[in-house]
LOTI-427161 format. One record per residue (C-alpha): x, y negated, z. Coordinates in steps of 0.05 Angstrom, whole numbers, plus 5000, padded with zeros to 4 digits. Last residue first. Example, Ala and Ser with C-alpha at 12.3 -4.5 7.8 and 13.67 -1.06 7.14 Angstrom:
% LOTI-427161
      X      Y      Z
   5273   5021   5143
   5246   5090   5156
***
This chain:
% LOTI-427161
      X      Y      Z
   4841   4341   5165
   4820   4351   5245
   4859   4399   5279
   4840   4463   5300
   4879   4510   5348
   4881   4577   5337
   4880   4633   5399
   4910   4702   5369
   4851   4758   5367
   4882   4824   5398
   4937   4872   5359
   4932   4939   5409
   5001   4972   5445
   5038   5009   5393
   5107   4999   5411
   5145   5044   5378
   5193   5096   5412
   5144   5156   5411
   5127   5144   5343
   5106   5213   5317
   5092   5183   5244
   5024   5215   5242
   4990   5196   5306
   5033   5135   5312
   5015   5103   5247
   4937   5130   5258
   4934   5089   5313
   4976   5030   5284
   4932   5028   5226
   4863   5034   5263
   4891   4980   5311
   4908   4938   5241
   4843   4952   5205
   4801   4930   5276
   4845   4867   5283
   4833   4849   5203
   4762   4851   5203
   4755   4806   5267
   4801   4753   5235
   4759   4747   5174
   4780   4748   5109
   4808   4823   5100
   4818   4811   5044
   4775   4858   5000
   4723   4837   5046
   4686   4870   5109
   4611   4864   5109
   4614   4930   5151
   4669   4956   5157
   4688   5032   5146
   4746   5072   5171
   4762   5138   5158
   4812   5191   5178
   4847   5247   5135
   4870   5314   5142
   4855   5351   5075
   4801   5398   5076
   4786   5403   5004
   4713   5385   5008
   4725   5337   5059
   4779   5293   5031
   4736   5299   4962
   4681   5269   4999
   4730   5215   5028
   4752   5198   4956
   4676   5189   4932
   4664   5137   4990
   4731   5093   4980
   4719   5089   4903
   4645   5076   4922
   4667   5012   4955
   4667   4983   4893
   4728   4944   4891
   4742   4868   4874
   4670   4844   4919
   4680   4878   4980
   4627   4872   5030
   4629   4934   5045
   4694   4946   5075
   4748   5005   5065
   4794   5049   5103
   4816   5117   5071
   4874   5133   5115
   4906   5196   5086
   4957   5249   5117
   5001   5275   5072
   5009   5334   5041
   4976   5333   4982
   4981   5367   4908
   4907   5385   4913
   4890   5312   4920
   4907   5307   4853
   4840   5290   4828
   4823   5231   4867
   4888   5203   4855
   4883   5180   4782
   4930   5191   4730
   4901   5249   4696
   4833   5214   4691
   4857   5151   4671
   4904   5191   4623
   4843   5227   4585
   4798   5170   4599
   4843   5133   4547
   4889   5076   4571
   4942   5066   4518
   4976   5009   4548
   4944   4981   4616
   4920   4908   4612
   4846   4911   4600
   4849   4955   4669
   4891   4902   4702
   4819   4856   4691
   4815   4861   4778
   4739   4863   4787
   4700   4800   4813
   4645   4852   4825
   4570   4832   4825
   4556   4804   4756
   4600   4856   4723
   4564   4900   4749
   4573   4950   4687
   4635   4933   4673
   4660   4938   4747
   4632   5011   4750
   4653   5036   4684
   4724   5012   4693
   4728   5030   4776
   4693   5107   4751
   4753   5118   4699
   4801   5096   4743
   4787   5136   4797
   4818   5125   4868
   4820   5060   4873
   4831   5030   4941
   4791   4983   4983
   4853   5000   5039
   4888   5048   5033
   4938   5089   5086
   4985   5149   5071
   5018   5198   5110
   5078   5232   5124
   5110   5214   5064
   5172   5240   5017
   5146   5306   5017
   5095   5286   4973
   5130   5267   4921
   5092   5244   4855
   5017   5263   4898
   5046   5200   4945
   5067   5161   4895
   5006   5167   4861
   4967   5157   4931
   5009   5089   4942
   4995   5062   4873
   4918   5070   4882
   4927   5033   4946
   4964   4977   4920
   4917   4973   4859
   4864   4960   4919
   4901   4952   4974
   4972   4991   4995
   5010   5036   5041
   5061   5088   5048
   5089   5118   5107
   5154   5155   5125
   5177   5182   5186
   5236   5234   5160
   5269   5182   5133
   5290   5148   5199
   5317   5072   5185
   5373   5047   5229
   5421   5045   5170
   5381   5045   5095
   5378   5117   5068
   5297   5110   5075
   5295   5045   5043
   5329   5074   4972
   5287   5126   4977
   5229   5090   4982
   5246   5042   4925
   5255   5101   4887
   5195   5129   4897
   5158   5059   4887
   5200   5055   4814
   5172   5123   4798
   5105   5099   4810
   5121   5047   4756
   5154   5091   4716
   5100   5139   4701
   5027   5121   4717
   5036   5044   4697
   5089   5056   4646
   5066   5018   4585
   5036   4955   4620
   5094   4968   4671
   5146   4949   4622
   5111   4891   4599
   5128   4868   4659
   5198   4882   4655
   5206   4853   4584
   5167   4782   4603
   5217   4765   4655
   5232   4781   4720
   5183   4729   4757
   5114   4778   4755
   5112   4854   4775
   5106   4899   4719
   5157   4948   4738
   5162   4953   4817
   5179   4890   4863
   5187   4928   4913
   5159   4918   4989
   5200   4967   5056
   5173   4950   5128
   5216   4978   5182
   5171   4996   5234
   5181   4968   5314
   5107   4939   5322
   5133   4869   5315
   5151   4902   5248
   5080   4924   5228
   5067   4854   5244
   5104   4814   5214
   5099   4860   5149
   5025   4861   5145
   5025   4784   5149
   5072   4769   5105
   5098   4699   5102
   5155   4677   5056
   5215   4718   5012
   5160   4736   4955
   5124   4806   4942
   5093   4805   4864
   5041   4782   4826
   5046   4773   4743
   5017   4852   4733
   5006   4895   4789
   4953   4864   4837
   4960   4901   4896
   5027   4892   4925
   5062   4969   4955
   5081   4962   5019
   5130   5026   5051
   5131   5029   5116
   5190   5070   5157
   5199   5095   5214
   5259   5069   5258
   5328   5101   5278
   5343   5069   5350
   5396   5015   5366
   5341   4962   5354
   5368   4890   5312
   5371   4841   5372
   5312   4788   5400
   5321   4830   5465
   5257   4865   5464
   5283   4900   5404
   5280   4871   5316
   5242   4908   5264
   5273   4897   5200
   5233   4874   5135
   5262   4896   5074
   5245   4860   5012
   5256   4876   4942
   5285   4878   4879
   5296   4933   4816
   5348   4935   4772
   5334   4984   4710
   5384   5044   4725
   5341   5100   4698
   5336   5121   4774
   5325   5057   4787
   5373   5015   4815
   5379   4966   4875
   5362   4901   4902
   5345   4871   4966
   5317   4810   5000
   5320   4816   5079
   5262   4793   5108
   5281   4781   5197
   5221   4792   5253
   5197   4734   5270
***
């Protein structure tokens, strides 16, 4: 396994932030002489959750890959106390994003790290979060991949109320301070694609019951419209997830692919992630 460092730092207002850093490690079971690229995480979910020193799936194996793997605790993430998540209840479209920037910064001036290949990624809120950042600075990344994101706040509230029956929405949208359709609409990515640089992944399945896949569909016709460069990827009965095994070897091939397209990752091993054989025992 590739080794989780936990981290801390400042914001740039000086709140203390914390992290992870997970470092790719060589052939040899040693830490790799060469500069890597970077991926930034960012947890969906944003109030009460937050990245934990234990298993992470996406990190293993973006790092057996040979990418650093960078996760922040930003502002509103559970386990700092009641003050810093409240913090992101009031700040989710300023400071919060800013704490992500930050956090990428921070990762990107790290030794063996190569800040000029940078990526961002994240699911549902996670995804939503990454495009911000991403429209915040976006010379920071080289591309950015979601996965069942949101893209328009406004729509995901109106859509999730009304099938309320159908979509076990995320309630962080009862939780944000001073949401009015004004801000929703100011603060979501959909309409600030025209501040893009990056490259965008929009990769989504339909059988996924937190987001309306709709967000995913409306984001790629804006894509188009605007000719931004940007790939797709739809699955079909897919979750939010990513529940079954065969779901999550197509996202991660179409991650590494597009990865190494966009992150020029000559010196990364991006050979294909196959099915692992499990063995079941009997309870």
């Amino acid at each position: 396994m590739a080794e989780r460092l936990p981290v801390s730092f400042a914001a740039r207002d000086g709140t203390p932030l914390h992290g992870y850093l997970t470092i790719p490690i060589s052939a040899t079971g040693a830490a790799g002489d060469k500069s890597k690229p970077l991926v930034v995480k960012v947890h969906d979910a944003p109030f009460g959750t937050a990245d934990q020193w234990r298993w992470d799936a996406d990190a293993q194996m973006l790092a057996s890959r040979g990418y650093a793997v960078m996760q922040v605790n930003y502002r509103g993430s559970g386990g700092y106390g009641k003050t810093f998540e409240d913090a992101g209840r009031d700040a989710w479209d300023k400071a919060l994003l800013t704490d992500i920037v930050d956090a990428t910064n921070w990762a990107a001036q790290q030794p063996g790290i190569d800040h000029r290949r940078v990526a961002i990624y994240g699911t549902g809120f996670g995804a939503y979060a990454a495009l911000a950042s991403a429209a915040l600075e976006p010379k920071l990344y080289q591309c950015v991949i979601g996965w069942g994101g949101i893209y328009d706040l406004n729509s995901y509230k109106a859509q999730t109320e009304f099938e309320s029956g159908r979509y076990n929405a995320n309630t962080f949208v009862s939780e944000l301070r001073d949401a009015t359709p004004a801000r929703f609409h100011a603060a979501s990515p959909l309409y600030k694609l025209d501040r893009f640089g990056p490259a965008v992944l929009v990769a989504y399945g339909d059988g996924d019951l937190q987001v309306p896949p709709i967000e995913s569909v409306r984001l790629i016709d804006a894509l188009k419209t605007g000719g931004d460069a940007f790939d797709v990827l739809e699955l079909s009965d897919a979750t939010h997830v990513l529940s079954e095994p065969k779901d999550r070897v197509q996202f991660y091939n179409k991650m590494l692919s597009f990865l190494s397209d966009n992150l020029r990752t000559g010196d990364v091993k991006v050979g294909p992630v196959t099915p692992s054989l499990q063995t079941k025992t009997k309870p």
